[in-house]
C-alpha positions, 0 to 999 in steps of 0.5 A, spaced: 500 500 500 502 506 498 503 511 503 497 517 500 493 510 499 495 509 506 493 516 508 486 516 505 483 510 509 480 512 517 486 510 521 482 509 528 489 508 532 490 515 530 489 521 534 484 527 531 489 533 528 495 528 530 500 524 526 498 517 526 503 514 531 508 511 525 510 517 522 513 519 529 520 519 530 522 520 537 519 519 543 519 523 550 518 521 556 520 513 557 527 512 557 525 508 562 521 503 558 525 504 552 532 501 557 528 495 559 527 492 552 533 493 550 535 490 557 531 485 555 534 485 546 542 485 548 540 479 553 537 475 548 531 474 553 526 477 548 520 476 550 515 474 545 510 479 548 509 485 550 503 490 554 505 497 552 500 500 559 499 507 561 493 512 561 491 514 553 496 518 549 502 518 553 506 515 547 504 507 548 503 506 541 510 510 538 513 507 543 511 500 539 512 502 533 519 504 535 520 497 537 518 494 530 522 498 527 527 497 531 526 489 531 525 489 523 531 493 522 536 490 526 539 483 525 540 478 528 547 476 532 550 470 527 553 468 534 561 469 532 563 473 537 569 475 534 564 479 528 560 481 531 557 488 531 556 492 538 550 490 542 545 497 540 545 503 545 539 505 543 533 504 539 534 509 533 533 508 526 535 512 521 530 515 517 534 514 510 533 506 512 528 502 508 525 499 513 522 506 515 519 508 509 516 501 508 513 501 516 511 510 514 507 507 508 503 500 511 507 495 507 512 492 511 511 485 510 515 482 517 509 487 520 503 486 522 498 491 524 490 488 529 486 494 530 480 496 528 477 494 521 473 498 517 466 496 514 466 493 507 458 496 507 458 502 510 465 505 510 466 507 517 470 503 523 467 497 527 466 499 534 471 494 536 477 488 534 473 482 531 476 475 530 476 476 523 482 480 524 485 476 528 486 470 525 488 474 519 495 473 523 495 466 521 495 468 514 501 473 516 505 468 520 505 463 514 506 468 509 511 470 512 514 464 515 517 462 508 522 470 508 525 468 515 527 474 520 522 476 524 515 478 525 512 483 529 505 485 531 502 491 533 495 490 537 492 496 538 489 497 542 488 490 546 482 493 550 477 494 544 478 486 542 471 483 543 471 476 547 472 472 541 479 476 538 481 476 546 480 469 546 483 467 539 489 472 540 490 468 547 491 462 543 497 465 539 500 468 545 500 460 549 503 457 542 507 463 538 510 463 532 517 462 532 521 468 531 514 473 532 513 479 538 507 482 539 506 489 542 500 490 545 498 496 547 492 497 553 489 503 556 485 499 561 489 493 562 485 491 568 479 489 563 483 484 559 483 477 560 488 475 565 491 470 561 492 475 556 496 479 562 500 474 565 502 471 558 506 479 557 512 482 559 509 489 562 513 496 559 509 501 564 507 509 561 507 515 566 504 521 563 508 526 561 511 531 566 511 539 562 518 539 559 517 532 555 510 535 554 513 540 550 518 537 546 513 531 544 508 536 542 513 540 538 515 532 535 509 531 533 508 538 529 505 543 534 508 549 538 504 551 544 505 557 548 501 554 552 505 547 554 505 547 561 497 549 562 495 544 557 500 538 560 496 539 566 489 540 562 491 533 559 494 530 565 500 528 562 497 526 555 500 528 549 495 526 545 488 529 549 493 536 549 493 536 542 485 534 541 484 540 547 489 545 542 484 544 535 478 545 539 481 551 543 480 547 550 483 552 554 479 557 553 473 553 554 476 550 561 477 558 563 470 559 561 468 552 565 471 555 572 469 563 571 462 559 572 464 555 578 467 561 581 460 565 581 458 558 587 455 557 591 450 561 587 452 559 580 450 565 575 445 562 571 446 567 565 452 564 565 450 556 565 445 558 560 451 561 556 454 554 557 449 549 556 448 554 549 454 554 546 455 546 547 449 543 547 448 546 540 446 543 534 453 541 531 456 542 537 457 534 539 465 535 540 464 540 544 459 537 548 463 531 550 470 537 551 465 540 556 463 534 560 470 532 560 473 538 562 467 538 568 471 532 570 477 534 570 475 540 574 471 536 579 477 531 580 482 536 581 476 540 587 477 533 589 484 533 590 484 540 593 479 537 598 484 532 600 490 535 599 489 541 603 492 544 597 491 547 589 494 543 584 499 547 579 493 552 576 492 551 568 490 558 568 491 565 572 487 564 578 485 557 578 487 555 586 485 561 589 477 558 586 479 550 588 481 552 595 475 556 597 471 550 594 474 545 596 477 549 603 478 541 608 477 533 606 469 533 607 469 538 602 473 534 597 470 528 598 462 531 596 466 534 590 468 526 588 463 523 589 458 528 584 464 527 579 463 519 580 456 520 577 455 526 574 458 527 567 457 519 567 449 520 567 449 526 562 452 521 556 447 517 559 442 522 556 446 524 551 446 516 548 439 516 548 437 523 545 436 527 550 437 535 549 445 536 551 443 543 552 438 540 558 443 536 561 448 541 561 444 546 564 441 540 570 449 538 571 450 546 572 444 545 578 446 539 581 453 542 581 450 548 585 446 544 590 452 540 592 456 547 593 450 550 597 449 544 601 457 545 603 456 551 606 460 554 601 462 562 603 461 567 597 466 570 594 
């Protein structure tokens, strides 16, 4: 497949407004992960499998496709110790190597890719992995038996296989082909299958902390005076910091807490402001940014509350509203249970056609009677 072809098609593994994880050259933040496999590969004590884990766009999927193309590129030791090359430091490929632009373009024959398929009759992207796509492999794995070498498989991600993929990729794990890695990639490795776990060798993710935000974003394209502020907006995920830079989050976070700063008696003109703007007709990407955005100043009351301290603020003026909120443990543990149920109901609503302008309006009413009910002083 050429790389315009491969550009055309719906890539449900990719980020909106970011380049999809293959054409990303560096990763930031995980030398840690990156030092345990090459532990493991100058060992020769290779695992065959691989859980990539950690919260959603922190880097997992460039990091295995990082380790394909490092896989793919390098070969094998001959076992002459006396002509052999120096065990790799790193796992840096050239961009000049063949291997590189074939991954680029999707036509890497030692590289398999499971993720979600597209639908032959309506053109959109299944909702999950099917079994069809996984016992693809079989074929890829006799196909490609006959070149020797290795063979890598990227699954991504793991979490979205349904029971039967699950079932059919354990199979492969139990019993893997020879000279094969597979590089999962889990968001939610508590929701897969035990057996899938304890079959894996685990290279666990942290969020990015705001200096390597900063350089990943920029890796990825994008310059954002901002990085701080959106590092700690997207708690540490370079992928939701570049979703919050195209639907201008930032702002819209600025406009969420000047709402909650007029509690205990919230300013309705303000919340009707709100739930107009983001419960619009057209308006269902805003929508979800608001309820996510709400949550994330709900759980950050929260911490406040327990802490008996603010977070770094994101915007100007952020921790004097989090601390008059949230001003003891109480407090923070009311402000934690509503997040717990609140957002959660209004998808809900949403799932089932209700008006999201209505819903955002009841959330912004329930969010005023928590504050009251906490006795919370006026500013």
């Amino acid at each position: 497949m050429s790389r315009a072809a491969a550009e055309e098609l719906p890539e449900p593994d990719r980020a909106e407004g970011a380049p999809h994880p293959r054409m990303t050259r560096q990763v930031f933040g995980h030398d840690v992960a990156e030092a345990s496999f090459l532990k493991a590969f100058n060992a020769e004590r290779l695992h065959h499998a691989w859980l990539i884990t950690g919260p959603k766009g922190v880097g997992k999927a460039t990091l295995a496709w990082r380790i394909a193309k490092f896989l793919l590129a390098t070969p094998p030791q001959d076992g002459d110790a006396l002509f052999a090359t120096p065990p790799p430091d790193s796992l840096d490929i050239p961009d000049a190597h063949p291997v590189t632009a074939r991954i680029q373009a999707l036509s890497e024959p030692g590289l398999f890719l499971l993720r979600r398929p597209v639908d032959e009759k309506t053109g959109k992207v299944k909702t999950v992995i099917t079994v069809d796509e996984v016992r693809k492999m079989k074929s890829f794995f006799g196909l490609s038996a006959a070149e020797g070498g290795r063979r890598v498989v990227i699954v991504d991600s793991a979490d979205e296989m349904n029971v039967a993929a699950a079932n059919a990729l354990l199979k492969m794990l139990e019993e893997p082909p020879e000279g094969a890695t597979l590089l999962l990639i889990s968001h939610q490795p508590s929701r897969l299958l035990p057996t899938i776990r304890s079959r894996c060798r685990t290279l666990s993710l942290a969020p990015l902390g705001p200096e390597d935000m900063g350089n990943a974003l920029e890796g990825a394209g994008f310059w954002a005076e901002e990085a701080d502020a959106l590092g700690e907006l997207a708690a540490g995920s370079v992928g939701e910091a570049i979703g919050l830079m195209g639907q201008n989050g930032l702002a819209l976070y600025q406009e969420i807490l000047g709402l909650f700063a007029t509690l205990p008696r919230m300013d309705r003109a303000k919340a009707i402001a709100l739930a107009n703007s983001s419960g619009g007709r057209g308006a269902e990407a805003r929508f979800d940014l608001t309820l996510t955005l709400i949550d994330r100043l709900l759980a950050r009351l929260a911490r406040a509350g327990a802490t008996g301290a603010a977070p770094k603020e994101i915007v100007k003026g952020e921790g004097d509203v989090l601390l008059r909120l949230a001003p003891d443990m109480v407090s923070g543990r009311a402000w934690a249970d509503l997040a717990a149920d609140l957002t959660s109901r209004a998808r809900r609503g949403k799932s089932v056609n209700l008006d999201p302008a209505a819903l955002l309006l009841d959330m912004c009413h329930r969010i005023g009677r928590a504050a009251e009910n906490l006795a919370i002083q006026a500013p």
